[in-house]
PDB file with one MODEL, atoms N, CA, C and O in Angstrom:
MODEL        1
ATOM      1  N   UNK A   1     168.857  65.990 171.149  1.00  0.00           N
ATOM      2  CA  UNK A   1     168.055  66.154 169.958  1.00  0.00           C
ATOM      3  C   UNK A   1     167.604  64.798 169.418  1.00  0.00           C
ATOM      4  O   UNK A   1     166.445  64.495 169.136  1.00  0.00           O
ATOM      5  N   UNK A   2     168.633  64.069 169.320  1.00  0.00           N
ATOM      6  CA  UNK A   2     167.915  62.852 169.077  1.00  0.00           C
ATOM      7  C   UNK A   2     166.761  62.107 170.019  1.00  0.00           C
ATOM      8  O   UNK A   2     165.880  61.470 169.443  1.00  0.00           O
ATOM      9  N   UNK A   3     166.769  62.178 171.226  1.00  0.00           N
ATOM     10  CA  UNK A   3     165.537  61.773 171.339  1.00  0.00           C
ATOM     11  C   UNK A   3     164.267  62.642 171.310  1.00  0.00           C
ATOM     12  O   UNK A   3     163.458  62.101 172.064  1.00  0.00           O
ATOM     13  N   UNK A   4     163.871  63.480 170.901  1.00  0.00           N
ATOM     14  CA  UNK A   4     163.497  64.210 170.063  1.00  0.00           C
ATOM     15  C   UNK A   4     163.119  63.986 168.812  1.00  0.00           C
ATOM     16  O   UNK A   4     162.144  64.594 168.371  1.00  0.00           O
ATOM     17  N   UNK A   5     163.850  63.041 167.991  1.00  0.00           N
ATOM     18  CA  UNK A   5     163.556  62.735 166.490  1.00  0.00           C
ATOM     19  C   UNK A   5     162.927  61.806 167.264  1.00  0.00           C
ATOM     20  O   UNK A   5     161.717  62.032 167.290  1.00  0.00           O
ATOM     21  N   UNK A   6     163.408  60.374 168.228  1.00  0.00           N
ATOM     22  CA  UNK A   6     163.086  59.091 168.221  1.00  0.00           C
ATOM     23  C   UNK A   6     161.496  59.356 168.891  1.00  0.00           C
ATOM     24  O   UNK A   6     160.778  58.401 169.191  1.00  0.00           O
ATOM     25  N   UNK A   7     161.213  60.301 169.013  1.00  0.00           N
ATOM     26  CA  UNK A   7     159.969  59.989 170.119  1.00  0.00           C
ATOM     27  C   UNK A   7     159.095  60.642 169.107  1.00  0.00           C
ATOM     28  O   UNK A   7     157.964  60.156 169.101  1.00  0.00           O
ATOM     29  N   UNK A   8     159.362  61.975 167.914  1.00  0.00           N
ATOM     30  CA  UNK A   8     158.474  61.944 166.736  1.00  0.00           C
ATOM     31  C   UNK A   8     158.372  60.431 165.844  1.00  0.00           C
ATOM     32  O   UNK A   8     157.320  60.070 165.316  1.00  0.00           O
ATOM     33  N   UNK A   9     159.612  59.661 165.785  1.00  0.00           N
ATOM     34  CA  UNK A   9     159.447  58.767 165.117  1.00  0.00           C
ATOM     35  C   UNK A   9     158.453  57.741 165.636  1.00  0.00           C
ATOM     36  O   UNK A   9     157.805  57.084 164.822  1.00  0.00           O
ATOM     37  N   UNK A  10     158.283  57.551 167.037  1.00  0.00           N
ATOM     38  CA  UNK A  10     157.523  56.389 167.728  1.00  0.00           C
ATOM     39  C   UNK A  10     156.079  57.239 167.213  1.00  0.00           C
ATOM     40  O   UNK A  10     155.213  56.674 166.544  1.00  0.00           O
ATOM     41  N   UNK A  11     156.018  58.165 167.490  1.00  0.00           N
ATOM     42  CA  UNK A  11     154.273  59.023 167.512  1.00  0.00           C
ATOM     43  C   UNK A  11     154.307  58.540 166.465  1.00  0.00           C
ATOM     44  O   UNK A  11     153.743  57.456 166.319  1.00  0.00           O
ATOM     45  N   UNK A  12     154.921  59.111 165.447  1.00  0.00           N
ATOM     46  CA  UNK A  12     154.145  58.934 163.756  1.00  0.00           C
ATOM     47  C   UNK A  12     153.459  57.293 163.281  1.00  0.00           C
ATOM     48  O   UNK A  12     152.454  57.007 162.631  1.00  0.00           O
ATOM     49  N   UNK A  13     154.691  56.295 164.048  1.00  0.00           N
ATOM     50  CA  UNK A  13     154.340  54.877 164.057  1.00  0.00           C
ATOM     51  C   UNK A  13     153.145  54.765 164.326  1.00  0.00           C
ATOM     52  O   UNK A  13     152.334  54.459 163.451  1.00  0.00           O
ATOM     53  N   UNK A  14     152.631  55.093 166.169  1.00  0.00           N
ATOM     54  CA  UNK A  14     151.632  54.861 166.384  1.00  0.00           C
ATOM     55  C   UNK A  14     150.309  55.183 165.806  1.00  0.00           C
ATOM     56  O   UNK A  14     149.215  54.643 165.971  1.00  0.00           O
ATOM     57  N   UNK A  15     150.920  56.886 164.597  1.00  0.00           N
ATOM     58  CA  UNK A  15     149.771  57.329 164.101  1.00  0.00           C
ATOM     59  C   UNK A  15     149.365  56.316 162.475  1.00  0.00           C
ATOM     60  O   UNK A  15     148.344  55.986 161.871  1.00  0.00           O
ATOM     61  N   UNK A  16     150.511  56.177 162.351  1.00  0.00           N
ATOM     62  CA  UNK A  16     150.143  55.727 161.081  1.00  0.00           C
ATOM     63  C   UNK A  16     149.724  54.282 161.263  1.00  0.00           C
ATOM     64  O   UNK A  16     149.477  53.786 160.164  1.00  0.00           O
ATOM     65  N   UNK A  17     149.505  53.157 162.593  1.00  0.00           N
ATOM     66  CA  UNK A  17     149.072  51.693 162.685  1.00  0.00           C
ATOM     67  C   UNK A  17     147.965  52.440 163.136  1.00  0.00           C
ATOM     68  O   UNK A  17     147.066  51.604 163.047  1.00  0.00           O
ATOM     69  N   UNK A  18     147.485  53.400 163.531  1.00  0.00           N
ATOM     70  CA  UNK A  18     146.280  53.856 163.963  1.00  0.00           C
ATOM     71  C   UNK A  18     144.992  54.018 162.221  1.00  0.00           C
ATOM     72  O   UNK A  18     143.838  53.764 161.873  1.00  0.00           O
ATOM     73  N   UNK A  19     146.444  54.678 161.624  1.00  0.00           N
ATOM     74  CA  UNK A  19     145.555  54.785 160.488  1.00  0.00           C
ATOM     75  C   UNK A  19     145.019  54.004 159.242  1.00  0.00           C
ATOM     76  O   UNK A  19     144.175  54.271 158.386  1.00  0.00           O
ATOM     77  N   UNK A  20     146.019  52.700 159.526  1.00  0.00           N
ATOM     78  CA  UNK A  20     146.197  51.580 158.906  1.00  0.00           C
ATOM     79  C   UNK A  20     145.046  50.551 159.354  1.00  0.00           C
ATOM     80  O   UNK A  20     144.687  49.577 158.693  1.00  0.00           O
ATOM     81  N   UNK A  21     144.522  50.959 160.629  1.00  0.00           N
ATOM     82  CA  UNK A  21     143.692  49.847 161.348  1.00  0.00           C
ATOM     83  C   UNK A  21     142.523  50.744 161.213  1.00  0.00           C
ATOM     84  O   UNK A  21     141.527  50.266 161.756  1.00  0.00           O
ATOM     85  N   UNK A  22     142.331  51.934 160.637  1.00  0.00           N
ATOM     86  CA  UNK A  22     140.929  52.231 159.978  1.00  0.00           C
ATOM     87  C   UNK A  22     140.647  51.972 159.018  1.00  0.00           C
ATOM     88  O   UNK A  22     139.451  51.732 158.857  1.00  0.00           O
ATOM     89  N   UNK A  23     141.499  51.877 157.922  1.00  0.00           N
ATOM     90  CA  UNK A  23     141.497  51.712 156.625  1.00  0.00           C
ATOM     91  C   UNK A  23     140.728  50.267 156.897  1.00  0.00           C
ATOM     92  O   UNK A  23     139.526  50.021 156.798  1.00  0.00           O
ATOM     93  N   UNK A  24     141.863  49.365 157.285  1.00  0.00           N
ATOM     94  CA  UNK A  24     141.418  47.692 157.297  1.00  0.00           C
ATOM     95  C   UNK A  24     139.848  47.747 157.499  1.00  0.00           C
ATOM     96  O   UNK A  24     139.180  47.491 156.497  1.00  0.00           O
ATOM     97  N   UNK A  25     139.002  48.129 158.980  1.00  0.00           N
ATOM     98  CA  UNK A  25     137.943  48.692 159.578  1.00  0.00           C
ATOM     99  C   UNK A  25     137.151  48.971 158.207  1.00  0.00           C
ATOM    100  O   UNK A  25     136.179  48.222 158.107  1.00  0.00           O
ATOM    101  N   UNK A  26     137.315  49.883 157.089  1.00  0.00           N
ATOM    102  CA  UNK A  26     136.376  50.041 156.486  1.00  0.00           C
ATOM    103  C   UNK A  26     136.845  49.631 155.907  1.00  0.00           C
ATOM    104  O   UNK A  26     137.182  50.635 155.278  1.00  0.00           O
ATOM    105  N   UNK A  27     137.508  48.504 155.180  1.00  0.00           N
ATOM    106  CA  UNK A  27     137.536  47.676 154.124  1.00  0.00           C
ATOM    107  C   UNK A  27     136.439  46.212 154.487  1.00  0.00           C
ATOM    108  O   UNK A  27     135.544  45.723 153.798  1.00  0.00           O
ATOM    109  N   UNK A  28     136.926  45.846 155.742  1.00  0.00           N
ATOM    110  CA  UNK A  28     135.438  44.866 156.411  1.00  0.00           C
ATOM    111  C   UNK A  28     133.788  45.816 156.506  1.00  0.00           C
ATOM    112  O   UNK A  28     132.726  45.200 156.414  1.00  0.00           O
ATOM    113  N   UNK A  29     133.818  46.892 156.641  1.00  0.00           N
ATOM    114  CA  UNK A  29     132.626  47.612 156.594  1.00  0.00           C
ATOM    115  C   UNK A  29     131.791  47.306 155.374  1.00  0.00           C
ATOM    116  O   UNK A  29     130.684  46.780 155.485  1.00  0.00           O
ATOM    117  N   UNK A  30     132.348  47.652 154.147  1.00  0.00           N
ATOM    118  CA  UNK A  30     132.456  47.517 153.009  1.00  0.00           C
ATOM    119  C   UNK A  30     131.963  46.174 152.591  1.00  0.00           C
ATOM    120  O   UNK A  30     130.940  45.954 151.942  1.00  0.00           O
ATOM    121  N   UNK A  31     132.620  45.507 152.938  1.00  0.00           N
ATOM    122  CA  UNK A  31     132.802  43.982 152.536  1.00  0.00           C
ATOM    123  C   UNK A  31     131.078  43.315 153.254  1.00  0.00           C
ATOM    124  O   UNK A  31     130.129  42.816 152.650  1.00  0.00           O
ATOM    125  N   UNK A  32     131.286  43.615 154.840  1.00  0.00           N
ATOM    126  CA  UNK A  32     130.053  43.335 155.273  1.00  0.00           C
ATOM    127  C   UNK A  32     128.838  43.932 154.706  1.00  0.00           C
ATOM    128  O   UNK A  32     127.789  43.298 154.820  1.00  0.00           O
ATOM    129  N   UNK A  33     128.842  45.567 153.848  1.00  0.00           N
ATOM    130  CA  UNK A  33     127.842  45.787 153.584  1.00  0.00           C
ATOM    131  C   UNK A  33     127.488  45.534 152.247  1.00  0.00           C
ATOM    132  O   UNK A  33     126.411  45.905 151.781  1.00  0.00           O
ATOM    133  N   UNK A  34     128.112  45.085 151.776  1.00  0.00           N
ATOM    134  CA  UNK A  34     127.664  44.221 150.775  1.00  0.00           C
ATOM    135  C   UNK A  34     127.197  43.126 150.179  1.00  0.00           C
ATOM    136  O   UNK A  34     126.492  43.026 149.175  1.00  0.00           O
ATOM    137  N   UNK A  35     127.929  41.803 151.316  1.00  0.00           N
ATOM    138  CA  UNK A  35     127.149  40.701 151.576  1.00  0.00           C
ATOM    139  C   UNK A  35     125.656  41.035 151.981  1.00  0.00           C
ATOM    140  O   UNK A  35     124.670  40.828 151.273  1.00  0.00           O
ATOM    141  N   UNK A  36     125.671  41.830 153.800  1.00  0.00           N
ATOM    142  CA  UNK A  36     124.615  41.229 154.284  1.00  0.00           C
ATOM    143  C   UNK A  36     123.560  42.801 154.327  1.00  0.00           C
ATOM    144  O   UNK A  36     122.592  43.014 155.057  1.00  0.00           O
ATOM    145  N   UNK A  37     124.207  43.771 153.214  1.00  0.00           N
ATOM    146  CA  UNK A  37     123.460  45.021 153.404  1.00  0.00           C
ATOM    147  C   UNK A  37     122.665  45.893 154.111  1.00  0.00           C
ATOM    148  O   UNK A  37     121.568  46.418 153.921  1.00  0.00           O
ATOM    149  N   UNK A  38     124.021  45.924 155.512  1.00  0.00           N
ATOM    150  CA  UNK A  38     123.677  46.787 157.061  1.00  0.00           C
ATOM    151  C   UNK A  38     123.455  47.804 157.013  1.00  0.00           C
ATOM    152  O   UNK A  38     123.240  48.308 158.116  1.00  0.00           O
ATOM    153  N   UNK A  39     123.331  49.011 155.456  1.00  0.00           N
ATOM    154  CA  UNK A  39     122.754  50.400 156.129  1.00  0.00           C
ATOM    155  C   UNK A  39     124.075  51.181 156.384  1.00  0.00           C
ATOM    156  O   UNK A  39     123.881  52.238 156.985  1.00  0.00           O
ATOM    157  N   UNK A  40     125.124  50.966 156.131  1.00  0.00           N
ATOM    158  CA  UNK A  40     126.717  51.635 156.357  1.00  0.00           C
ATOM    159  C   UNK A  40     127.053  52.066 155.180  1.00  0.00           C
ATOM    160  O   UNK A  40     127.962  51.257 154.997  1.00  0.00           O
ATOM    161  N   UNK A  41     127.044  52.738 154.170  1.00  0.00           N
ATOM    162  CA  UNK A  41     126.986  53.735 153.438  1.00  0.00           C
ATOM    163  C   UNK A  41     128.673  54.222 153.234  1.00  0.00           C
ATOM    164  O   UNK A  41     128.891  55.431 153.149  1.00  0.00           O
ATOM    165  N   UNK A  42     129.694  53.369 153.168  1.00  0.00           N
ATOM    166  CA  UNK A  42     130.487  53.521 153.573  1.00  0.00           C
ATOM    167  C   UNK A  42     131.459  54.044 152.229  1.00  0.00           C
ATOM    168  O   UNK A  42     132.471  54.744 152.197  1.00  0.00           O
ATOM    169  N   UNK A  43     130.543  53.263 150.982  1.00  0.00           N
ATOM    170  CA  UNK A  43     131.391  53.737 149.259  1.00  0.00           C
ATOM    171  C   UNK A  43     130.362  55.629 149.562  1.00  0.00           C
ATOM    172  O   UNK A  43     131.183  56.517 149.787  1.00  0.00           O
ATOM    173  N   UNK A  44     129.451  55.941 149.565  1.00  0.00           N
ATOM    174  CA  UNK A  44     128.626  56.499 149.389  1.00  0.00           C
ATOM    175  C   UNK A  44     129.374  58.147 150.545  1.00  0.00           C
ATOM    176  O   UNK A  44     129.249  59.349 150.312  1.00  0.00           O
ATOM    177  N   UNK A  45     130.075  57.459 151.688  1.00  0.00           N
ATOM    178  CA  UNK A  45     130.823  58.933 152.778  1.00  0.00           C
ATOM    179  C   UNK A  45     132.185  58.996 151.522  1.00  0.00           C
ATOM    180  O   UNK A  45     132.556  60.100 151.123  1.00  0.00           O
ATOM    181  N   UNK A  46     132.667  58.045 151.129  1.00  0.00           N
ATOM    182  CA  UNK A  46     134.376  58.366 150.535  1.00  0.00           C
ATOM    183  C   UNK A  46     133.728  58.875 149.163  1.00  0.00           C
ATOM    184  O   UNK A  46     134.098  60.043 149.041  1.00  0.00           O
ATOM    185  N   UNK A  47     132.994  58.545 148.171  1.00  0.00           N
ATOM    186  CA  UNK A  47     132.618  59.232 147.519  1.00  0.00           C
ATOM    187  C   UNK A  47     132.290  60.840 147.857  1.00  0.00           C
ATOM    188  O   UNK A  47     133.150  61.577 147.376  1.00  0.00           O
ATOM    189  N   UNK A  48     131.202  61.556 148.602  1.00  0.00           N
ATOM    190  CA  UNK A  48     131.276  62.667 149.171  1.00  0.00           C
ATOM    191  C   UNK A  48     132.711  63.591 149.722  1.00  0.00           C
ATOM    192  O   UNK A  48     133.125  64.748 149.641  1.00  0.00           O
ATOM    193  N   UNK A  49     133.152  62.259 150.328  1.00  0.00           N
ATOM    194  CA  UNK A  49     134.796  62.821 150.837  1.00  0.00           C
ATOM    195  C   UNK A  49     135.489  63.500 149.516  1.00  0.00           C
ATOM    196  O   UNK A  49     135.889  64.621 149.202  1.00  0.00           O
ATOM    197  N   UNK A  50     135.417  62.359 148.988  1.00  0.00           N
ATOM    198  CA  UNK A  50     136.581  62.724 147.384  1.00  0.00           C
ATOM    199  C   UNK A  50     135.829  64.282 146.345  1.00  0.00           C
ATOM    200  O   UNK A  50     136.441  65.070 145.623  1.00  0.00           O
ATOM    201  N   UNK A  51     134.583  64.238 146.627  1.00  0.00           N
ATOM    202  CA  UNK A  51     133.774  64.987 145.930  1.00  0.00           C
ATOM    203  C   UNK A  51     133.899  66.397 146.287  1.00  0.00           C
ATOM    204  O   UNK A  51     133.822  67.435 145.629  1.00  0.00           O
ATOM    205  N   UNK A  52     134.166  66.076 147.812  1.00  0.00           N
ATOM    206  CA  UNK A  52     134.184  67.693 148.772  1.00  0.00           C
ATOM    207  C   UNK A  52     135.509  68.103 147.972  1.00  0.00           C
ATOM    208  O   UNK A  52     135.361  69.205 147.442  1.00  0.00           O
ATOM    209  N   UNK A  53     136.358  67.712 147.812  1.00  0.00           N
ATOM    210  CA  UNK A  53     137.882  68.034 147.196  1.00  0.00           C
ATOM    211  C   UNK A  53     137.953  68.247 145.914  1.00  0.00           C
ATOM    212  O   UNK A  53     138.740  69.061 145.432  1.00  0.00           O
ATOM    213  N   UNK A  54     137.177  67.571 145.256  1.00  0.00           N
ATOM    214  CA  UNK A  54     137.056  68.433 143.442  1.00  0.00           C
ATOM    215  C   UNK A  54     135.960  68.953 143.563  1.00  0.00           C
ATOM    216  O   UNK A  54     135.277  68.894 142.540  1.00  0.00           O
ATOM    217  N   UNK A  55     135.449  69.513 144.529  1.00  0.00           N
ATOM    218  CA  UNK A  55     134.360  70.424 143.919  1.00  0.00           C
ATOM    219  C   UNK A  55     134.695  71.925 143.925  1.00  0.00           C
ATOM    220  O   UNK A  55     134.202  72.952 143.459  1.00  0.00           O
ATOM    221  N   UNK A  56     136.000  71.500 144.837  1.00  0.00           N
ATOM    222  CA  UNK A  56     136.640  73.129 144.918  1.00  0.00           C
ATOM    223  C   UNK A  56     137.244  73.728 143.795  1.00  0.00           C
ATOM    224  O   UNK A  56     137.393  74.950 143.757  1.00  0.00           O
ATOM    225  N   UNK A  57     137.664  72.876 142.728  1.00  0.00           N
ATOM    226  CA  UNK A  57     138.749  72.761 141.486  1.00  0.00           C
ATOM    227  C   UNK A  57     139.736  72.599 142.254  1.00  0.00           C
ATOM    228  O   UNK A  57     139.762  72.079 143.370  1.00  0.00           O
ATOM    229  N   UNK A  58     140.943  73.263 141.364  1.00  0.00           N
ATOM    230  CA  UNK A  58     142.409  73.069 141.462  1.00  0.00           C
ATOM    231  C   UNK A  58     142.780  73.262 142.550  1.00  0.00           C
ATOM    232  O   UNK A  58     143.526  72.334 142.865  1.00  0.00           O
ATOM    233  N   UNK A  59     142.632  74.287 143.682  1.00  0.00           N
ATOM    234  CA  UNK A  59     142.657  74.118 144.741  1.00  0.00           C
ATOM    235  C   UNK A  59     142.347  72.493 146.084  1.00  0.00           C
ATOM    236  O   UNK A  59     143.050  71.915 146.913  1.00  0.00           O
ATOM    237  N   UNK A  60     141.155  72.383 145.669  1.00  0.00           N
ATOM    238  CA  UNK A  60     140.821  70.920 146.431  1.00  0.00           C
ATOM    239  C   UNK A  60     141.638  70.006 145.877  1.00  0.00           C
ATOM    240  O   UNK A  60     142.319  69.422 146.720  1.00  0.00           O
ATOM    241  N   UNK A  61     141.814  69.678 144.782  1.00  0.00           N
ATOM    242  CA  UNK A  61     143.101  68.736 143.526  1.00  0.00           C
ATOM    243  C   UNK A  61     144.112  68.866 144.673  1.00  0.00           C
ATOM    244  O   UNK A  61     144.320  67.940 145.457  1.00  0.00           O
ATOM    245  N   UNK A  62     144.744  70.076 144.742  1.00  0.00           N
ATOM    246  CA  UNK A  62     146.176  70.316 145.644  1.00  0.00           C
ATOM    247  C   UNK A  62     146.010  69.686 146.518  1.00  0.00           C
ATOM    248  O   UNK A  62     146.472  68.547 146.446  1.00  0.00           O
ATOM    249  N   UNK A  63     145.361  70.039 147.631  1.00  0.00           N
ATOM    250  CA  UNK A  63     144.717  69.810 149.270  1.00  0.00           C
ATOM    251  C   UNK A  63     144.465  67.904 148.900  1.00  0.00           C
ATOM    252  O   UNK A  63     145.212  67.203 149.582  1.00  0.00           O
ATOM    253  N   UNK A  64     143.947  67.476 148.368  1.00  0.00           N
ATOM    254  CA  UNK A  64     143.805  65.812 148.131  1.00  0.00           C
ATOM    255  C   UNK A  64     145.137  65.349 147.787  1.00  0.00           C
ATOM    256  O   UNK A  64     145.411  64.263 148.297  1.00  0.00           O
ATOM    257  N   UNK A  65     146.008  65.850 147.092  1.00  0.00           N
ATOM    258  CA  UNK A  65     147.350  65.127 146.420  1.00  0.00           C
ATOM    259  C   UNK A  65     148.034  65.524 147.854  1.00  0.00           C
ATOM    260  O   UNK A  65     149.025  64.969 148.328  1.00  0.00           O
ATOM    261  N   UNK A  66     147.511  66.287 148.273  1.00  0.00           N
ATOM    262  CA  UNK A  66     148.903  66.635 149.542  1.00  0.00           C
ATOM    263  C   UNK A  66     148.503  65.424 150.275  1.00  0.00           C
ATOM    264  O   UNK A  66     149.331  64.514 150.248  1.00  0.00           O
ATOM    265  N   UNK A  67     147.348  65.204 150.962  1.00  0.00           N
ATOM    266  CA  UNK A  67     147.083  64.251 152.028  1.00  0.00           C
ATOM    267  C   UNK A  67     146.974  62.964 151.220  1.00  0.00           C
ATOM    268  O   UNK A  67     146.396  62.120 151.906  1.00  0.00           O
ATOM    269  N   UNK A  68     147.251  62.580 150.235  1.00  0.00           N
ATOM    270  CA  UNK A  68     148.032  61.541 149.590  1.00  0.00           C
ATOM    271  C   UNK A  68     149.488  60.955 149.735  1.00  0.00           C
ATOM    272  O   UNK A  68     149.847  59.805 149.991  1.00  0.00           O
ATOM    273  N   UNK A  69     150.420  62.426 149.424  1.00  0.00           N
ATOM    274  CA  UNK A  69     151.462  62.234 149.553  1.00  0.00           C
ATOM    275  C   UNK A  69     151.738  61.920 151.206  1.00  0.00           C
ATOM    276  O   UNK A  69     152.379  60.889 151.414  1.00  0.00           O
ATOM    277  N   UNK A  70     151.363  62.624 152.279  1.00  0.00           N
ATOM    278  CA  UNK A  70     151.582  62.430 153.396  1.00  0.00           C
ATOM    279  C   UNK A  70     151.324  60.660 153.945  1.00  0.00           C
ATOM    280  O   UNK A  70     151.827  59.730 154.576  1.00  0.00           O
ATOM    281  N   UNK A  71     150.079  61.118 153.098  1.00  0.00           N
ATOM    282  CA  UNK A  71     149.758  59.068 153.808  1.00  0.00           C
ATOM    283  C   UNK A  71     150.749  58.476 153.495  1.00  0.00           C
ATOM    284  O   UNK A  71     151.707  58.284 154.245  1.00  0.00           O
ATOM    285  N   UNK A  72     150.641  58.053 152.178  1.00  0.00           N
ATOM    286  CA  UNK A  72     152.059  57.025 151.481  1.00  0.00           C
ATOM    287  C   UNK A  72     153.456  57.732 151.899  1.00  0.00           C
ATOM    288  O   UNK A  72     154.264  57.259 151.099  1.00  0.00           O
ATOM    289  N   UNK A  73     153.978  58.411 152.544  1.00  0.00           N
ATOM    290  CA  UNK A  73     155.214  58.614 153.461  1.00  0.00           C
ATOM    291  C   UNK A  73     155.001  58.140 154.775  1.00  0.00           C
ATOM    292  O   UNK A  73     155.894  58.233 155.617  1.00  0.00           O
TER     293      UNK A  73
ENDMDL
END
């Protein structure tokens, strides 16, 4: 059983430096499109993102705090 935990534990690692190295990715997106203003729209998708989730009400609220809590674990 334990290796079993250890080999969920390695996946989740890999998922979460996976997800850590997108974040970074659009934090330079961001950054570049603002200096040199490439057409990447990148405040303009996470806005929509965040929008798709309260537009549902309290329901979408839930569904966003959950995949909150998951990230930051």
């Amino acid at each position: 059983m334990a290796s079993v935990q250890s080999w969920f534990d390695e996946i989740g690692g890999i998922l979460k430096g996976f997800v850590e190295l997108l974040f970074g990715l659009a934090i330079v997106i961001i950054v570049v499109d603002v200096i040199f203003g490439t057409g990447f729209d990148i405040i303009g998708n996470v806005a929509t993102f965040v929008g798709s989730f309260t537009g549902q009400g309290v329901t979408g609220l839930i569904v966003f705090l959950i995949i909150l809590a998951i990230y930051r674990r």
